[in-house]
N, C-alpha and C positions, 0 to 999 in steps of 0.2 A: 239666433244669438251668435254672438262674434266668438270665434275662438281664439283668436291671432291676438297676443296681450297688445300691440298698440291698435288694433279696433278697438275693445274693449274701452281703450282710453278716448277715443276718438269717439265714441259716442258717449260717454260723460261731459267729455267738453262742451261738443254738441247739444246737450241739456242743459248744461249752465249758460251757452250763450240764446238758447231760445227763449231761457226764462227770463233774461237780462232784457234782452232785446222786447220780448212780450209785455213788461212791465214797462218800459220806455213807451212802446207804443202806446198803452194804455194810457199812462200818463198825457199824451201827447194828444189824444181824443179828445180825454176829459174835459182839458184846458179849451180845447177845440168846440164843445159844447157850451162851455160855460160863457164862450164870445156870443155865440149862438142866442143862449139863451137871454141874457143882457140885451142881445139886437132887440129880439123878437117880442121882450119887454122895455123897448124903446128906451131905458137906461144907458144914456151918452157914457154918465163917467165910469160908472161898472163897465161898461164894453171897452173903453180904453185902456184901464185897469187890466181886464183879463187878457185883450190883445197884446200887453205889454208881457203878462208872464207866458202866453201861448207862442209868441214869439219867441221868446227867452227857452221854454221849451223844447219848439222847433228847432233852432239853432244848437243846442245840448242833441238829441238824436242826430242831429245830420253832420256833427263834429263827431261822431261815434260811429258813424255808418249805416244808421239804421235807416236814413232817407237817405235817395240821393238828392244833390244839388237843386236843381232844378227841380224836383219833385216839393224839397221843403219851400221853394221861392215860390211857386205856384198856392202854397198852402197860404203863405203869410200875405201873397199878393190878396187872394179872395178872402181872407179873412178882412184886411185892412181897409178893402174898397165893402164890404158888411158894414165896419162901425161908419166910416166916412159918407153911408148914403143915409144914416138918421143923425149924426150931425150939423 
């Protein structure tokens, strides 16, 4: 355990942005799933539907920093060529 009073602050911090970050992530899966799942049940307009809030998503984490750039572009690329190959 930290004795120095700004470690002590520095690992509070530290836990409020893991848990921030960890629930972003989260969130960013789920959406990531529920495209998935829409594919995988060949439901066109549900897949569009959820590519649109997964995207919406992605773009909120990687404007916060929790992806990088090209990390979130690669997500929304594969997701988008998913619904576009059962349309």
């Amino acid at each position: 355990m930290a004795n120095i009073k700004s470690a002590k602050k520095r690992i509070k911090v530290i836990e409020k942005k893991t848990a921030r970050n960890k629930a972003i992530r989260s969130r960013v899966k789920t959406s990531i799933k529920k495209v998935e799942a829409a594919v995988a049940a060949k439901d066109v307009q549900t897949a569009k539907t959820a590519l649109k809030v997964a995207t919406s998503d992605i773009a909120k984490a990687t404007k916060k920093g929790i992806y990088h750039k090209n990390n979130a572009s690669r997500k929304v690329s594969r997701l988008a060529s998913l619904v576009n190959s059962i349309a």
